[in-house]
Biopython code that builds the backbone (N, CA, C, O; Angstrom):
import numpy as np
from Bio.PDB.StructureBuilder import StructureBuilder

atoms = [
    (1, "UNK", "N", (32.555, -88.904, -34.879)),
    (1, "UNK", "CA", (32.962, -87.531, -34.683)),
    (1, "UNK", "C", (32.367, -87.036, -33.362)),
    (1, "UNK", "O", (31.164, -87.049, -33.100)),
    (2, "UNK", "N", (33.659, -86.457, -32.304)),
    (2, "UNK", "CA", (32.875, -85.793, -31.663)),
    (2, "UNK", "C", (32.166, -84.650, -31.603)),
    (2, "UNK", "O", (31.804, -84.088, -32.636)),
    (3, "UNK", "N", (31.894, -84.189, -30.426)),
    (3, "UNK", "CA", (30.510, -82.921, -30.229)),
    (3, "UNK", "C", (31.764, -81.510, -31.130)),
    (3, "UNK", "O", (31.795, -80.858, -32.173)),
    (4, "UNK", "N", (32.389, -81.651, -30.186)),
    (4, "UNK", "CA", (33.559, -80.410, -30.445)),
    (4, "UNK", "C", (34.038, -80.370, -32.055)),
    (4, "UNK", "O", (34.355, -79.319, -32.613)),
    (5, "UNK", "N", (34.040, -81.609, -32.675)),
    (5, "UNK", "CA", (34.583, -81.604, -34.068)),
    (5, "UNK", "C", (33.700, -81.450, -34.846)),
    (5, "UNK", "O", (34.033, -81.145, -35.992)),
    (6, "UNK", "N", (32.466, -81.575, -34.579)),
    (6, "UNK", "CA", (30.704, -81.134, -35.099)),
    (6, "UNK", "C", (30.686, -79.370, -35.280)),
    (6, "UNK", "O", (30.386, -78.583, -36.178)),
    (7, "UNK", "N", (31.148, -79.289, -33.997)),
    (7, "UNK", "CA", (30.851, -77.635, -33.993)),
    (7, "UNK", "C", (32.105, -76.879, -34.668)),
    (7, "UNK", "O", (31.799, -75.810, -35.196)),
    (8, "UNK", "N", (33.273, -77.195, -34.732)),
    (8, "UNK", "CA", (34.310, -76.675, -35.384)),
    (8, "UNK", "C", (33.887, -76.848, -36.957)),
    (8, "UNK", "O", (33.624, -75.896, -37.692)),
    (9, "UNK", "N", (33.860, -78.587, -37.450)),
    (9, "UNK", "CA", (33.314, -78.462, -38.389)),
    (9, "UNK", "C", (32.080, -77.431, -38.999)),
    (9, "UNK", "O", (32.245, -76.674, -39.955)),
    (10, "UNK", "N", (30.926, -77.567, -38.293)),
    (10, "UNK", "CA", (30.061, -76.325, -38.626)),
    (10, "UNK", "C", (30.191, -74.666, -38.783)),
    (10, "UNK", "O", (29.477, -73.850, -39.365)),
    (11, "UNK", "N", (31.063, -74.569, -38.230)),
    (11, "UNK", "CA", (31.554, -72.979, -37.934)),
    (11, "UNK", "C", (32.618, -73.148, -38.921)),
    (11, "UNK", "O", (33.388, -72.273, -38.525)),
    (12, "UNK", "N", (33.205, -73.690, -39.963)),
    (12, "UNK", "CA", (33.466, -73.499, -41.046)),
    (12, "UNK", "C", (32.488, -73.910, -42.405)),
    (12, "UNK", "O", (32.556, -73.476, -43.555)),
    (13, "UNK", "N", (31.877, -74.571, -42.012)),
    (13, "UNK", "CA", (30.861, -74.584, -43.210)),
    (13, "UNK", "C", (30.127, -73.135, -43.105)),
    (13, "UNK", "O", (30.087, -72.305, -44.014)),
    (14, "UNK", "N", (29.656, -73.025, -42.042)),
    (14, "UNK", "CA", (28.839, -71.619, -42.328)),
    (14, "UNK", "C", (29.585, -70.196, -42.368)),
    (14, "UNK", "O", (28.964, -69.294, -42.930)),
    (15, "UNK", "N", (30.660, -69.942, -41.915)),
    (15, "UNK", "CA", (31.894, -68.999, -41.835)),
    (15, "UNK", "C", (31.363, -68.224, -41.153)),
    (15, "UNK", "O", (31.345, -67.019, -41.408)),
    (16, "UNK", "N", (30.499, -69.069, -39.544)),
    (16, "UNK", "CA", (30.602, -68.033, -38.229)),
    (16, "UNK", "C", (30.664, -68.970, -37.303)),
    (16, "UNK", "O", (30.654, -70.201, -37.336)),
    (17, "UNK", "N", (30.760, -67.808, -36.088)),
    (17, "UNK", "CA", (30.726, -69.058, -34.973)),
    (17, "UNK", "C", (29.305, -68.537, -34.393)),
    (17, "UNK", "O", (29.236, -69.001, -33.255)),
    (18, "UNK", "N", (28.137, -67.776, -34.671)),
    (18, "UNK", "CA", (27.136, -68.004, -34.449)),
    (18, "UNK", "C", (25.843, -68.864, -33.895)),
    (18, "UNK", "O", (24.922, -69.352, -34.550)),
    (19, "UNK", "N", (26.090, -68.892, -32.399)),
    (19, "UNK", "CA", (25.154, -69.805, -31.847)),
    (19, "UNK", "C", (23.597, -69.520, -31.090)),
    (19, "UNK", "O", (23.386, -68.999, -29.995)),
    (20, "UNK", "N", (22.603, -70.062, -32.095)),
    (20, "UNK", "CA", (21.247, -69.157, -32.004)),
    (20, "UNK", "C", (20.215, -70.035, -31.161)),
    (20, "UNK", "O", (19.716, -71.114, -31.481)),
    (21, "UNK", "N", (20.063, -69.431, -30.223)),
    (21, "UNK", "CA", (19.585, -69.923, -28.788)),
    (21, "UNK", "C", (18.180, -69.488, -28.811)),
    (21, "UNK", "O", (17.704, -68.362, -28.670)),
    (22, "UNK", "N", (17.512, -70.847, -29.058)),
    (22, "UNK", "CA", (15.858, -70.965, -28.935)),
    (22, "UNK", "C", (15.301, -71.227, -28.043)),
    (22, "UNK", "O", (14.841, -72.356, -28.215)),
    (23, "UNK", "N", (14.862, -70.597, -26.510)),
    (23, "UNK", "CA", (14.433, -70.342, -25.709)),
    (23, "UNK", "C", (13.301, -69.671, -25.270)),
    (23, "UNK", "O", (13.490, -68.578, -24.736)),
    (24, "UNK", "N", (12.122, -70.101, -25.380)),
    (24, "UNK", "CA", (10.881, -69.132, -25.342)),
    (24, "UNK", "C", (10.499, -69.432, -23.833)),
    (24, "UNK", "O", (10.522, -70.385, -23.055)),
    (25, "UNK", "N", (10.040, -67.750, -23.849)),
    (25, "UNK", "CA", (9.693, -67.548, -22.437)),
    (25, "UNK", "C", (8.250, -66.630, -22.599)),
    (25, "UNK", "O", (8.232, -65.425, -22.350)),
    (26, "UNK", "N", (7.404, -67.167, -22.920)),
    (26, "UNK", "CA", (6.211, -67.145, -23.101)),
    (26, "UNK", "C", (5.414, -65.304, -22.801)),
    (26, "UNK", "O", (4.648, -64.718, -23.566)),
    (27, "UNK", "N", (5.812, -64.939, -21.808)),
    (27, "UNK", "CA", (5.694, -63.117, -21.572)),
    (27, "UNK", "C", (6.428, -62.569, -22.083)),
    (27, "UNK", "O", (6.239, -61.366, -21.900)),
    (28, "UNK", "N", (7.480, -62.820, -22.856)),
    (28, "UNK", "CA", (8.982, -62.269, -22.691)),
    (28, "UNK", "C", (8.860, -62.155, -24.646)),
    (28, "UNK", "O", (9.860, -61.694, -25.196)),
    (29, "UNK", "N", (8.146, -62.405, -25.190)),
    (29, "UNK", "CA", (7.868, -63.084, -26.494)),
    (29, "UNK", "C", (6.922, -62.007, -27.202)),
    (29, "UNK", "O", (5.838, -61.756, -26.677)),
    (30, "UNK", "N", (7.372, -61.255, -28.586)),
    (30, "UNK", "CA", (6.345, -60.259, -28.678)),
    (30, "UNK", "C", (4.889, -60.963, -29.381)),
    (30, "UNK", "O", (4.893, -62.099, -29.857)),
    (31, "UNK", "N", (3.731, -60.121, -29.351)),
    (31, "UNK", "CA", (3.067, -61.232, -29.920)),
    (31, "UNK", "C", (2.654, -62.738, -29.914)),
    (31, "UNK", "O", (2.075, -63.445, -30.739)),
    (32, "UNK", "N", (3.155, -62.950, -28.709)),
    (32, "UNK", "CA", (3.115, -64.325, -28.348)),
    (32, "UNK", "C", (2.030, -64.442, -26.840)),
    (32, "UNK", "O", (2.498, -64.353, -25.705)),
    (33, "UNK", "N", (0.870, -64.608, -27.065)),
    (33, "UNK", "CA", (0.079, -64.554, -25.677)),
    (33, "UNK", "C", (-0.122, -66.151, -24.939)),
    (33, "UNK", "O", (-0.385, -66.567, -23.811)),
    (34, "UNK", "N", (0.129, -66.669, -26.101)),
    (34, "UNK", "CA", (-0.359, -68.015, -25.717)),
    (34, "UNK", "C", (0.452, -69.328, -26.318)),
    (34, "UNK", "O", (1.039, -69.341, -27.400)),
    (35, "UNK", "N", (0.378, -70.188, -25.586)),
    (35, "UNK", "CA", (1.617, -71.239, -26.405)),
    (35, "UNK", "C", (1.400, -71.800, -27.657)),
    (35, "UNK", "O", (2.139, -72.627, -28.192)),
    (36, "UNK", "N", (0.419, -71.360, -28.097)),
    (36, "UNK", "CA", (0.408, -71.638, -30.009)),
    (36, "UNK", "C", (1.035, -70.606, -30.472)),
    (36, "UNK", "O", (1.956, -70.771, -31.273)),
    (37, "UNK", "N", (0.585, -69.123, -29.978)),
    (37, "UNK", "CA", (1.016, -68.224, -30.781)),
    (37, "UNK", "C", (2.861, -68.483, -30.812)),
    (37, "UNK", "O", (3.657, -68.587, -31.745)),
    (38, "UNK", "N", (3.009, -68.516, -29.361)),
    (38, "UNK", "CA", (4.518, -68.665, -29.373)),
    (38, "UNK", "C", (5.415, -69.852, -30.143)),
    (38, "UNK", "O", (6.505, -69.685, -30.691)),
    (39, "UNK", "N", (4.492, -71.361, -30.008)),
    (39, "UNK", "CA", (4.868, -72.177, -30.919)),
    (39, "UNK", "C", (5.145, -71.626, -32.502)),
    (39, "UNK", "O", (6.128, -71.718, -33.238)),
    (40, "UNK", "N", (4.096, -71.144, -32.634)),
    (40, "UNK", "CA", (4.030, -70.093, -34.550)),
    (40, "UNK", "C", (5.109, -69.314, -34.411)),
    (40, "UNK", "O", (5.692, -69.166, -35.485)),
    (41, "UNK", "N", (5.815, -68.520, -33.120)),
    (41, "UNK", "CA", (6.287, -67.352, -33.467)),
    (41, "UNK", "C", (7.790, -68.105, -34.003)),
    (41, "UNK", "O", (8.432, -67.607, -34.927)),
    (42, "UNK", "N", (8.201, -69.252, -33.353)),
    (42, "UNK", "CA", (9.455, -69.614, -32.974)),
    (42, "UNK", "C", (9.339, -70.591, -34.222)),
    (42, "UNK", "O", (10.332, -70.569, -34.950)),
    (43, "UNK", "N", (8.420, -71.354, -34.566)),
    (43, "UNK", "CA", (8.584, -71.695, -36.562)),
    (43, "UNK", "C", (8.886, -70.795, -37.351)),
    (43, "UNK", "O", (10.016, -70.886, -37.830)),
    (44, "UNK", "N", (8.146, -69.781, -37.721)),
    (44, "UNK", "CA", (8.181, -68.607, -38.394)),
    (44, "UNK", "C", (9.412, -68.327, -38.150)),
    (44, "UNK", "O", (10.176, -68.502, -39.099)),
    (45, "UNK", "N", (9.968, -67.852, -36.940)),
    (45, "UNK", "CA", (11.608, -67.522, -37.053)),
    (45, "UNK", "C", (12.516, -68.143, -37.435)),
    (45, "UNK", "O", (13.531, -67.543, -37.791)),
    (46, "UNK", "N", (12.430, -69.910, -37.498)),
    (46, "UNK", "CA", (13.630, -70.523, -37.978)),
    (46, "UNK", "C", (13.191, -70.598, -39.686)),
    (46, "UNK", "O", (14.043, -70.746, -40.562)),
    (47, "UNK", "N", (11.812, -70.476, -39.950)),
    (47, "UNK", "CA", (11.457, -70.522, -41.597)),
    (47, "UNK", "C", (12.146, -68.899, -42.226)),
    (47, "UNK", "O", (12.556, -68.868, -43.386)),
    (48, "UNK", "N", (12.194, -67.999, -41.604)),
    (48, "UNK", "CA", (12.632, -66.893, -42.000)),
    (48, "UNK", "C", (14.401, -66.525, -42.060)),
    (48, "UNK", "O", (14.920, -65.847, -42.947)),
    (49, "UNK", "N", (15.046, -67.078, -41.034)),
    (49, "UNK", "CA", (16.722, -67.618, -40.704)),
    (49, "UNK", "C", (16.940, -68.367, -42.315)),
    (49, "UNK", "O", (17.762, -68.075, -43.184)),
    (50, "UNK", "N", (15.781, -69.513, -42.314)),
    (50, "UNK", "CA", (16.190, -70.112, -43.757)),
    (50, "UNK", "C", (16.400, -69.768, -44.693)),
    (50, "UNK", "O", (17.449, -69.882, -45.326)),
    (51, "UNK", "N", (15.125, -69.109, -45.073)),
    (51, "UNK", "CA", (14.879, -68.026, -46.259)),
    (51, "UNK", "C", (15.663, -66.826, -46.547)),
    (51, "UNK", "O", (15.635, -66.333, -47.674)),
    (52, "UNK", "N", (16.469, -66.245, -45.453)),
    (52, "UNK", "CA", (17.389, -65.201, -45.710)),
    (52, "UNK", "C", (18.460, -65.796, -46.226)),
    (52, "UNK", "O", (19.341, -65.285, -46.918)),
    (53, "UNK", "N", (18.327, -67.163, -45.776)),
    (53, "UNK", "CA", (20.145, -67.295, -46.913)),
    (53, "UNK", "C", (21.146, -67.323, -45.214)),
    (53, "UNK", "O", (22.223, -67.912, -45.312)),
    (54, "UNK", "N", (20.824, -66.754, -43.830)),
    (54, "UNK", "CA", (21.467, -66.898, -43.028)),
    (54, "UNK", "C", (21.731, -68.435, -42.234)),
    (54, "UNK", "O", (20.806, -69.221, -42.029)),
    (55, "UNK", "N", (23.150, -68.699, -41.837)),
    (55, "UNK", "CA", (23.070, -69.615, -41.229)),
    (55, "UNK", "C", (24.049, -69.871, -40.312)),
    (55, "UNK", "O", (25.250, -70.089, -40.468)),
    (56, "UNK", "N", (23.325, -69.809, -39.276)),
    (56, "UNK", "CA", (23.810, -70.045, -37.578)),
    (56, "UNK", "C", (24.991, -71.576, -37.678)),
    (56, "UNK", "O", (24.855, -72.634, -38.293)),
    (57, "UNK", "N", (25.942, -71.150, -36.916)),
    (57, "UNK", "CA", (26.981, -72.405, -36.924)),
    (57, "UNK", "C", (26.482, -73.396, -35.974)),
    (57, "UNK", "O", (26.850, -74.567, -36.067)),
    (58, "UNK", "N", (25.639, -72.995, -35.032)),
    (58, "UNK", "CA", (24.522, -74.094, -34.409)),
    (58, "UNK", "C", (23.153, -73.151, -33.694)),
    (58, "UNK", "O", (23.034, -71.977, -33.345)),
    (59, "UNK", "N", (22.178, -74.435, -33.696)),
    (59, "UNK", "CA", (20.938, -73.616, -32.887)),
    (59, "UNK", "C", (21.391, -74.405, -31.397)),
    (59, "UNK", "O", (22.004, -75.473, -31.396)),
    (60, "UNK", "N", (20.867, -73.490, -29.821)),
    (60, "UNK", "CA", (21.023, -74.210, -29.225)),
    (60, "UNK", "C", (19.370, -74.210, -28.410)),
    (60, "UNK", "O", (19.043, -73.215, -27.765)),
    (61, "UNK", "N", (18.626, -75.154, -28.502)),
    (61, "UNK", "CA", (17.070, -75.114, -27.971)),
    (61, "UNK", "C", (17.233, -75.871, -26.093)),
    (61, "UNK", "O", (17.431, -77.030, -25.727)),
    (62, "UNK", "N", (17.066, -74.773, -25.415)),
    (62, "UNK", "CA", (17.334, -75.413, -24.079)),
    (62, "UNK", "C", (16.006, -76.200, -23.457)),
    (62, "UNK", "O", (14.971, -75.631, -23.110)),
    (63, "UNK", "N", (16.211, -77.367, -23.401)),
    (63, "UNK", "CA", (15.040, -78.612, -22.910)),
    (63, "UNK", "C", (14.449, -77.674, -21.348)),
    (63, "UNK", "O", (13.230, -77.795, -21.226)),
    (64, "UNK", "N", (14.899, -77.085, -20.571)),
    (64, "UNK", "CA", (13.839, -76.458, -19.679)),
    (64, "UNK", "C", (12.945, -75.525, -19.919)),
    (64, "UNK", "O", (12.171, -75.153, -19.037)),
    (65, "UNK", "N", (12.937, -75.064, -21.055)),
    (65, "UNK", "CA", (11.985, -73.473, -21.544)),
    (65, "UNK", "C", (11.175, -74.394, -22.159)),
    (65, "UNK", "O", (9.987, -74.119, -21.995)),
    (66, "UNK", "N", (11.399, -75.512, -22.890)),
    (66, "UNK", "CA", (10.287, -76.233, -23.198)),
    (66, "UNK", "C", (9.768, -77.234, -22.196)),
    (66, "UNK", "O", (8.557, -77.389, -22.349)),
    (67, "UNK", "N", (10.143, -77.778, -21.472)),
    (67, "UNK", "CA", (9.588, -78.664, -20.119)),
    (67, "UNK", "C", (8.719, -77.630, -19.341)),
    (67, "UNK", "O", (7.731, -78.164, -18.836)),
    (68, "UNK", "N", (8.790, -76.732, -19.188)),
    (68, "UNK", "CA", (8.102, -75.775, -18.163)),
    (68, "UNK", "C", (6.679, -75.598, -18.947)),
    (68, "UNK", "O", (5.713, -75.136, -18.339)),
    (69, "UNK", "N", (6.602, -75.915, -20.074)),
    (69, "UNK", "CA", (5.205, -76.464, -20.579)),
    (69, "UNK", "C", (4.064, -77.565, -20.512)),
    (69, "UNK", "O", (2.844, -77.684, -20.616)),
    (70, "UNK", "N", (5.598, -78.534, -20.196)),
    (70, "UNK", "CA", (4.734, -79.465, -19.898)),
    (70, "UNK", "C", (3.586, -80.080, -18.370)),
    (70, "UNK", "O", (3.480, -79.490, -17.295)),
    (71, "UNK", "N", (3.140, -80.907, -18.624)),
    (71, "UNK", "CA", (1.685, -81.135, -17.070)),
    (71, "UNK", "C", (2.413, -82.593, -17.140)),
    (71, "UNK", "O", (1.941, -82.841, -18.250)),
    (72, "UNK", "N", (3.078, -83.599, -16.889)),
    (72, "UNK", "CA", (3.234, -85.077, -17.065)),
    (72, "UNK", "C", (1.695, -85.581, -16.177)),
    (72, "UNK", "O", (0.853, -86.457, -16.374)),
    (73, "UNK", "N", (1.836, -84.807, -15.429)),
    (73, "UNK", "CA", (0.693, -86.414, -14.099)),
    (73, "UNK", "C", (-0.727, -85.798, -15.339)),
    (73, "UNK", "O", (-1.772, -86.435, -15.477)),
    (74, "UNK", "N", (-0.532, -84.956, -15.825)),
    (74, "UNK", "CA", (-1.623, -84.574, -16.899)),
    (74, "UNK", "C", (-2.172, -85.435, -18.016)),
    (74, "UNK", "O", (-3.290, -85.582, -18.509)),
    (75, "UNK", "N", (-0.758, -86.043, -18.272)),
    (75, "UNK", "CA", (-0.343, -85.999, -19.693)),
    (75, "UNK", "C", (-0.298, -85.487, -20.366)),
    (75, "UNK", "O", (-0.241, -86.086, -21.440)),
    (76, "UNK", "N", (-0.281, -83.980, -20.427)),
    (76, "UNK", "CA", (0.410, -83.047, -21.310)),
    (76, "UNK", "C", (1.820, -82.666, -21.595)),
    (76, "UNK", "O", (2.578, -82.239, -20.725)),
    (77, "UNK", "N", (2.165, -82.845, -22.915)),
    (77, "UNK", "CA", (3.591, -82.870, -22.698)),
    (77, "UNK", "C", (3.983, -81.878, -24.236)),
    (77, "UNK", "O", (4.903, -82.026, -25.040)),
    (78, "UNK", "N", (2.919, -80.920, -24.197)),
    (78, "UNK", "CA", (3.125, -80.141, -25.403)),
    (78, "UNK", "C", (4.384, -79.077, -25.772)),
    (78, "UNK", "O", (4.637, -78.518, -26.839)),
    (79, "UNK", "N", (5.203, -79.007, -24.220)),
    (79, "UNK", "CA", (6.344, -78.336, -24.597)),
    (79, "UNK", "C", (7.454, -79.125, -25.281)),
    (79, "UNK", "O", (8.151, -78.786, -26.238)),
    (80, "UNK", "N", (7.461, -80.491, -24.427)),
    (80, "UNK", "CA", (8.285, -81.886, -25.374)),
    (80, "UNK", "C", (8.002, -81.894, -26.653)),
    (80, "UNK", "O", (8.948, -82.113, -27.410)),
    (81, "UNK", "N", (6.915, -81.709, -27.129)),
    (81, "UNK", "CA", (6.600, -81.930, -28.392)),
    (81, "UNK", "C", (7.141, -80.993, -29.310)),
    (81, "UNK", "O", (7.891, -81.150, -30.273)),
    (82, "UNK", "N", (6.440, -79.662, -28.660)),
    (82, "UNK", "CA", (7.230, -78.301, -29.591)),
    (82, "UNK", "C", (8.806, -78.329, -29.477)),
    (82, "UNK", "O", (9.367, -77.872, -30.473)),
    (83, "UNK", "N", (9.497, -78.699, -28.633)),
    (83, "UNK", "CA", (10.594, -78.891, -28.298)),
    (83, "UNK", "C", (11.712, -79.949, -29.831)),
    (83, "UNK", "O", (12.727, -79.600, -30.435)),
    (84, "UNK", "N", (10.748, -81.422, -29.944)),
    (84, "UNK", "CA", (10.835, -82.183, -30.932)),
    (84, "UNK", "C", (10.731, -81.381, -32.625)),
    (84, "UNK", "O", (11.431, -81.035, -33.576)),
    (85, "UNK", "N", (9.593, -81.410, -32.229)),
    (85, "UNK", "CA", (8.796, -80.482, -33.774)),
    (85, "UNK", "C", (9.789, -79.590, -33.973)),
    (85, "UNK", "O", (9.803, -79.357, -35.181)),
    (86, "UNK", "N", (10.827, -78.821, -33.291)),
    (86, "UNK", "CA", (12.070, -77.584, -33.669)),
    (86, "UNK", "C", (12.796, -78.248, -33.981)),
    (86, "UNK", "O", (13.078, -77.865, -35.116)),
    (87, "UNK", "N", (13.648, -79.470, -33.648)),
    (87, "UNK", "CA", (14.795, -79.826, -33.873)),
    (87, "UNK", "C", (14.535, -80.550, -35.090)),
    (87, "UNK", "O", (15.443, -80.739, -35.900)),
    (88, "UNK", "N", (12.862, -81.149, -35.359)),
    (88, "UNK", "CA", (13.495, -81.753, -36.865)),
    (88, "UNK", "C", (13.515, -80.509, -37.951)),
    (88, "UNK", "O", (14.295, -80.407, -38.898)),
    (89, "UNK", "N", (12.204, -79.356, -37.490)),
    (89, "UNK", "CA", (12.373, -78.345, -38.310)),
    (89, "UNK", "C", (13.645, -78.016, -38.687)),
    (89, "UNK", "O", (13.849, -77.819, -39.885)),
    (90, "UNK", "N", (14.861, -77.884, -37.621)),
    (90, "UNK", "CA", (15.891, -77.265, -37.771)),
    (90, "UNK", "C", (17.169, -78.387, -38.730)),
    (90, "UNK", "O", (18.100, -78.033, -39.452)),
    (91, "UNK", "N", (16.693, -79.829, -38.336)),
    (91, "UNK", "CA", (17.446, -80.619, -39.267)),
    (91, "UNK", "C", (17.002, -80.682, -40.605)),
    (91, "UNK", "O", (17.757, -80.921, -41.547)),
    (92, "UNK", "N", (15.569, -80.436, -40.725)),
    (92, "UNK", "CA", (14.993, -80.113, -42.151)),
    (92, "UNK", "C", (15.768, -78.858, -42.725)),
    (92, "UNK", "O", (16.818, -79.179, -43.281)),
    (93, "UNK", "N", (15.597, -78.021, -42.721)),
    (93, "UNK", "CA", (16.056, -76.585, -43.346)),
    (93, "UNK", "C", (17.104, -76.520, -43.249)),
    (93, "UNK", "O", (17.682, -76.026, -44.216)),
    (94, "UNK", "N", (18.030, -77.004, -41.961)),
    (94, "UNK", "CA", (20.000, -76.710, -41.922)),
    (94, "UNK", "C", (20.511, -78.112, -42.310)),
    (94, "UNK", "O", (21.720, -78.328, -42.393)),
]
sb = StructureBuilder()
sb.init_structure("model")
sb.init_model(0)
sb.init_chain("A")
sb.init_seg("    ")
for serial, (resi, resn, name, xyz) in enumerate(atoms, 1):
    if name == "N":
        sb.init_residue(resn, " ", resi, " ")
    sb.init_atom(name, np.array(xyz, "f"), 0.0, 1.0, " ", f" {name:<3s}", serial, name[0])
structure = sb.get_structure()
């Protein structure tokens, strides 16, 4: 199946075309001072999406809002990670 027959398919399972765009921008974020808090804020929101019973016909998590976390020559790569850690969250719960 392709991408397009994924998302058609989905937007009738959920009966929207609702596409919920996970993008953290670290100032921009209430309550969020620091990249744990913001990591917590952006779990908490897809655990709460769950729990309402609501459901988005796709999430879309853009790989640069989480790369801009990362240090590579560091080896820090904690935005990759939080980046990972969402999408199984989001295959767990949807």
């Amino acid at each position: 199946m392709n991408y397009i027959d994924k998302l058609k398919n989905s937007a009738l399972e959920s009966g929207n075309i609702v596409c919920m765009g996970l993008d953290p921008v670290l100032g921009a974020m209430s309550n969020a001072g620091s990249f744990d808090e913001m990591a917590s804020y952006l779990k908490k929101l897809i655990e709460s999406i769950s729990k309402s019973g609501l459901k988005p016909a796709a999430f879309k998590p853009n790989i640069g809002y989480y790369a801009v976390f990362d240090s590579p020559y560091e080896g820090n790569f904690q935005g990759s990670l939080l980046l990972r850690d969402i999408i199984l969250e989001l295959r767990d719960l949807f």
